[in-house]
Structures are given as structure tokens and as C-alpha cells.
C-alpha positions as CSV (number, residue, x, y, z in Angstrom):
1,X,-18.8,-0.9,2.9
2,X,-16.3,-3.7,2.9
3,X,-18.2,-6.4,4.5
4,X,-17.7,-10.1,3.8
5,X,-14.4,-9.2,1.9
6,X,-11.3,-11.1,1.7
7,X,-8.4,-8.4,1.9
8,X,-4.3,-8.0,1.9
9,X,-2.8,-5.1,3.3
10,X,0.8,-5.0,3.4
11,X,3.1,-2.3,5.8
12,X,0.3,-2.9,8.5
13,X,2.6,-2.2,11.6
14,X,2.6,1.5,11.6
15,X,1.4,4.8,9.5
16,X,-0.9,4.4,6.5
17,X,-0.8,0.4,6.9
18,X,-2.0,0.5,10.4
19,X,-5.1,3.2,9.7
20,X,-6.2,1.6,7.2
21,X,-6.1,-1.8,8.8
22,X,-8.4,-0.4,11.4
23,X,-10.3,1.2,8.6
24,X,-10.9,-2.2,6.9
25,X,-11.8,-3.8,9.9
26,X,-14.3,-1.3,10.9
27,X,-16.0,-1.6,7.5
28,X,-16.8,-5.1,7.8
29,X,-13.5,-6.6,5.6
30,X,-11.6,-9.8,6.9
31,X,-7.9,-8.3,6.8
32,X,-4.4,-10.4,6.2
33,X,-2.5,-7.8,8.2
34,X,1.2,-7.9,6.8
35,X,3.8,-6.8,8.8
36,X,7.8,-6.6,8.7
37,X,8.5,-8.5,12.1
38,X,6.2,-9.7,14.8
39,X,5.4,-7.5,17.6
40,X,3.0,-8.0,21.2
41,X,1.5,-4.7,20.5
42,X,0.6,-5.4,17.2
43,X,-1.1,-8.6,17.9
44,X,-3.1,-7.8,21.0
45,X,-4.4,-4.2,18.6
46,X,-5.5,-6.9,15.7
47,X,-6.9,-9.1,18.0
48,X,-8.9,-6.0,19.4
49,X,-9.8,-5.0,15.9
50,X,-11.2,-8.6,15.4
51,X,-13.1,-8.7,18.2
52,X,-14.8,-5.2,18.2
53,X,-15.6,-6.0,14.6
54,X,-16.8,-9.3,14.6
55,X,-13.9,-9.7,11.7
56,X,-11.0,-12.0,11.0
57,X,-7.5,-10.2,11.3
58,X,-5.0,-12.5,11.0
59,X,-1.1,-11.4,11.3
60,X,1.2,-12.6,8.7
61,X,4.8,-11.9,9.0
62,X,7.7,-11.3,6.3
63,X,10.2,-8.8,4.9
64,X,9.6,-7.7,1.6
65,X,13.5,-7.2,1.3
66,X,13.6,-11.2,0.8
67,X,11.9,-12.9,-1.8
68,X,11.6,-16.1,-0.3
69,X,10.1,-14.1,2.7
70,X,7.3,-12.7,0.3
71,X,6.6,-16.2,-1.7
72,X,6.0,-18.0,1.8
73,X,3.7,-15.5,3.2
74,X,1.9,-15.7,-0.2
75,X,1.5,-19.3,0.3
76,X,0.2,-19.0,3.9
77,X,-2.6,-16.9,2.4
78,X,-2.7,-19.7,-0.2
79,X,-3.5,-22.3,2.5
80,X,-6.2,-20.4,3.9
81,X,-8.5,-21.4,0.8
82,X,-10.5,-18.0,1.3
83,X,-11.3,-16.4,-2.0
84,X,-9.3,-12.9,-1.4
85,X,-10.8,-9.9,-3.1
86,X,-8.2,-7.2,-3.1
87,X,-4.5,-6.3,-2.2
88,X,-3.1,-2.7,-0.9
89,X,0.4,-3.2,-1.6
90,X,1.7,-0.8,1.0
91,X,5.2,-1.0,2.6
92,X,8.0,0.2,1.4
93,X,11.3,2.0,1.9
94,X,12.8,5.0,1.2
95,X,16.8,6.2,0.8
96,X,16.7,9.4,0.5
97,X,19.8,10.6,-0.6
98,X,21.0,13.2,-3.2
99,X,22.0,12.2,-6.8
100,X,25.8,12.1,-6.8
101,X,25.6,10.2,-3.4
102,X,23.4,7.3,-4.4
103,X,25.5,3.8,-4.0
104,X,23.9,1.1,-6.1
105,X,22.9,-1.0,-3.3
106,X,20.3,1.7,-2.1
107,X,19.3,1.5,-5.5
108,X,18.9,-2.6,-5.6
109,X,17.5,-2.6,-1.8
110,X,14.6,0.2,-2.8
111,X,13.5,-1.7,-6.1
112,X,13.5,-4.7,-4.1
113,X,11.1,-3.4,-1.6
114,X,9.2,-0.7,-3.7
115,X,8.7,-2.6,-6.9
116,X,10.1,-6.2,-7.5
117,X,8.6,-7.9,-4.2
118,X,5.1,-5.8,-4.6
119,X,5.1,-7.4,-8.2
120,X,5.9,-11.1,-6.9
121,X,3.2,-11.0,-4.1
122,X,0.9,-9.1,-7.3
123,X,0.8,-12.3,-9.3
124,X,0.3,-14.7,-6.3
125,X,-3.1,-12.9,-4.9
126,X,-3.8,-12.5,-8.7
127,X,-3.8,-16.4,-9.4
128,X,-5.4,-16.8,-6.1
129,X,-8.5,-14.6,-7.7
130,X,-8.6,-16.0,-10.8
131,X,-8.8,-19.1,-9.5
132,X,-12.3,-18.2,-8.0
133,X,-13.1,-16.1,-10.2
134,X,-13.1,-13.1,-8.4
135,X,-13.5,-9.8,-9.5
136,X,-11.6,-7.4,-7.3
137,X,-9.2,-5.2,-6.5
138,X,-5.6,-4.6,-6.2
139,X,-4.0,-1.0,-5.5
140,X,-0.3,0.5,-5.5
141,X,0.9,2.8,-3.0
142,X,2.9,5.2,-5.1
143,X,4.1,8.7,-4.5
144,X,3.6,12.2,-5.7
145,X,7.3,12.3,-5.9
146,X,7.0,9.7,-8.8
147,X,4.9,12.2,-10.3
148,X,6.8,15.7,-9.2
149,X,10.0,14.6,-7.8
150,X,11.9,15.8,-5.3
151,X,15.4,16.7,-4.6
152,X,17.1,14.2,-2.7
153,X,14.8,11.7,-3.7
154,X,15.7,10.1,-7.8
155,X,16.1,6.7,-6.1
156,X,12.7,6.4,-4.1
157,X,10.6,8.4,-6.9
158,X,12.1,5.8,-9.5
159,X,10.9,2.8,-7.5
160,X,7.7,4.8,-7.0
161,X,7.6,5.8,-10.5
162,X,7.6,2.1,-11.8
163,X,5.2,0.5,-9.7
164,X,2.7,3.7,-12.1
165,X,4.2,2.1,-15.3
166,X,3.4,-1.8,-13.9
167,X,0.0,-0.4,-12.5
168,X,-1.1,0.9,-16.0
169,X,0.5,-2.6,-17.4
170,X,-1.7,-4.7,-15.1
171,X,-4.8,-2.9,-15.6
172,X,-4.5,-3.5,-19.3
173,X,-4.0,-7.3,-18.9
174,X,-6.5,-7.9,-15.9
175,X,-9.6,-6.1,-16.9
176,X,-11.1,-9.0,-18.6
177,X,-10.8,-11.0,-15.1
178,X,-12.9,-8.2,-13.4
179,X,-9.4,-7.5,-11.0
180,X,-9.4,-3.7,-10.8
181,X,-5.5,-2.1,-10.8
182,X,-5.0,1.3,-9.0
183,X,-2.0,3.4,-7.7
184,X,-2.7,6.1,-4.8
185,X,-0.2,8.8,-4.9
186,X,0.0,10.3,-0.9
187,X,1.5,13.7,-0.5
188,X,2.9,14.7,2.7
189,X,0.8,12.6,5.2
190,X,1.7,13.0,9.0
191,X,3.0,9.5,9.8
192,X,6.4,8.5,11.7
193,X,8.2,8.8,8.6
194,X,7.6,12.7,8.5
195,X,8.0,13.3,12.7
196,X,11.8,13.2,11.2
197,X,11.3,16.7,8.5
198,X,12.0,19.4,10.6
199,X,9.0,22.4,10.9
200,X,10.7,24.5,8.5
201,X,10.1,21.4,5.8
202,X,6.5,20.7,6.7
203,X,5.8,24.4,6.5
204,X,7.3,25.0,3.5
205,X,5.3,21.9,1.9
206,X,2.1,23.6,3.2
207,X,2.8,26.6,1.8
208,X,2.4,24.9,-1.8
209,X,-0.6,23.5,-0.6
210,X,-4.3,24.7,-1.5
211,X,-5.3,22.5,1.5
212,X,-2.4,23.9,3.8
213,X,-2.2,20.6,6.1
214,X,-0.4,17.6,6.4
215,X,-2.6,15.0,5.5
216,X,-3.7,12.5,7.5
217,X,-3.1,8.6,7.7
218,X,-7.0,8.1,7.9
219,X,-7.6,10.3,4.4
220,X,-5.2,7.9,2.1
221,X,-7.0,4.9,3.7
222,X,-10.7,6.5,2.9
223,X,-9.2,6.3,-1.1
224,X,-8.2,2.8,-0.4
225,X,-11.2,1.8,0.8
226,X,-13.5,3.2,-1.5
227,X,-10.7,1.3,-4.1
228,X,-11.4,-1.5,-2.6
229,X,-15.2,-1.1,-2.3
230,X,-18.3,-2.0,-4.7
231,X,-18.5,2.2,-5.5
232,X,-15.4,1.6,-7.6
233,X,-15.8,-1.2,-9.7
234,X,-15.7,0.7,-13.4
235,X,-12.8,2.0,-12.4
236,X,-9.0,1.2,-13.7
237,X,-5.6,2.0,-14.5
238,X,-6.1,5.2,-12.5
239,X,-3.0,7.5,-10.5
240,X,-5.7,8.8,-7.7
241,X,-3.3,11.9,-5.9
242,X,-4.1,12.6,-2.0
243,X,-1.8,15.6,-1.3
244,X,-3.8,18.8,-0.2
245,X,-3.5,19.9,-3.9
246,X,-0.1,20.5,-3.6
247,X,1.7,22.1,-6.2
């Protein structure tokens, strides 16, 4: 489905980044596996992935909290002179905390993660494409909570909130190049960032599901994949939800 694509994937080391990774792999794409910090584990499992798959994976290491960080990995993906074909901006953060206890710094430290670096490292995969003249792909991780809120959460559904607003902005301005811009909007997805919600939380949240699950890891990266895929290609600008049809 992905074969002999070029593709970035940001937030690789663990939940939705790492499944669909492995998805990518699997479906024949040559994967620039972002991560926050270099780890064993995570090289021998890419090295695995490359090898099983007959695919490239090739770790690249930075924190999206420094924008020097971001603009160096960009230019190591620069270097590689392979024309790329799409970008899942995936990491991010999230301070939760409620409205009268949010300190500006949370505020600065989750645009700069959520929004401002996933812009910078936007424009420097987008020049890469357009420089081959590549029609492709590049999708936003947002949040149903940009869409919903969530109490407890004005800082993190903010961030998540903009990157919709640059999404829509991007498509507009990138159509003629044949780059494709999308946001996916996960629900609650079982990854290590919900282990922490207590069982009273998660089945409260499946009780305003029509689906009455968590979701799973594997089920946002299906959406990114078929994003990122040839069955896609006419479509743009577009909030995709995967949340169980919560409500």
C-alpha cells in the first residue's frame, strides 16, 4: 500500500508513533523514524522492522521542545537527497492542568511542541517536495479535545486546536503542488499516556461511546496510512475523527 515511499513520522518511540512505524514498514514505506532521545531498544526494533521488510528505517533523533533540535534533524533528512512523500507530524505533549492553574510556561512549552516546531519541520519536508516535485502527503495529529474540549485541558486542546486552523491554511496554499494536508483527531486510544486515567475515567469515556472501547494504537495508524496512501489522493483540508463515535 505504501511501497517505494519516502516517509516522516515523528513521536516514533512509543504509542501511536511506534504502531504506526511498524505499520509503514510492513506496507512497503521507507520510514525516517523520529524520536525524542536515542534508545538500544528502539534501534535494534527498527533495525528488525528494516530487515523483515526489506525497508529502510532510519532513526533520527531530536526534541521538538528546541528549534535548533528540529531544523538539524530537518537537514539530516535534507542530506539524504531521497525525494520524501509524506510527513505524520506526531509527537507532542500534553499539561493537563485546570484553567485557573495554568502558568504561562506550560502554555509556551505546549505551543512549542504541539504547534510551532510541527510548523518549522512542515515547511522544511514541504520544500524538500517541491523541490522534486512531489505530490504527497502531510498529516496533523490533532485531538478530539480541539474539537470537544475537556476540562482540565484549555492548554493542550488550544495547541491541538491550531495545528486544525494551520491544517486548513496549508491545504489551501499546497493543493496546487499535489501535497495533500490532513489532521487526525484520536479519541481515547489505549497508549502509555492513558495507563495513567484511572478505570473509573476510561469507563466513563466508554460510556459516551457508540463503539464502547478504547481504541487502539493500530486503528489511528490504519487512517494514517490510508492518508498517506494512493486511495487518498483527492482528498484535503480534512479533520478525519477516530474516537469510537464518542459523544
Amino acid at each position: 500500500m505504501l511501497s517505494n515511499k519516502n516517509i516522516v513520522v515523528t513521536g516514533c518511540l512509543q504509542g501511536i508513533g511506534k504502531a504506526t512505524l511498524e505499520k509503514f514498514a510492513k506496507n512497503g514505506a521507507n520510514v525516517f523514524a523520529c524520536a525524542y532521545q536515542q534508545n538500544e531498544e528502539f534501534e535494534r526494533f527498527c533495525d528488525a522492522l528494516a530487515t523483515e521488510n526489506g525497508v529502510q528505517v532510519i532513526p533520527i533523533y531530536f526534541d521538538m521542545a528546541d528549534i535548533t533540535s528540529v531544523k538539524e534533524a530537518a537537514k539530516t533528512i535534507q542530506k539524504s537527497k531521497m525525494e520524501i512523500h509524506g510527513l505524520v507530524n506526531i509527537a507532542g505533549i500534553n499539561r493537563d492542568a485546570y484553567f485557573n492553574m495554568i502558568t504561562y510556561q506550560d502554555m509556551v512549552d505546549t505551543f512549542q511542541v504541539n504547534v510551532y516546531s510541527q510548523i518549522i519541520l512542515s515547511q522544511y519536508i514541504v520544500k524538500l517536495m517541491q523541490r522534486y516535485k512531489t505530490e504527497g502527503s502531510i498529516v496533523f495529529t490533532s485531538s478530539i479535545t480541539a474539537l470537544d474540549g475537556n476540562a482540565g485541558q484549555v492548554t493542550y486542546g488550544a495547541s491541538k486546536a491550531a495545528l486544525l486552523g494551520a491544517m486548513r491554511s496549508m491545504a489551501l496554499e499546497l493543493g496546487t503542488s499535489g501535497i495533500r494536508v490532513n489532521a487526525v483527531c484520536p479519541g481515547v486510544i489505549k497508549t502509555p499516556m492513558t495507563e495513567k486515567l484511572s478505570q473509573e475515567v476510561i469507563e466513563s469515556k466508554e460510556k459516551m461511546m457508540e463503539i464502547p472501547r478504547l481504541g487502539e494504537a493500530n486503528e489511528v495508524a490504519d487512517v494514517f496510512m490510508y492518508l498517506m496512501s494512493d486511495l487518498s489522493t483527492h482528498i484535503s483540508g480534512q479533520t478525519i475523527r477516530v474516537d469510537g463515535g464518542i459523544r
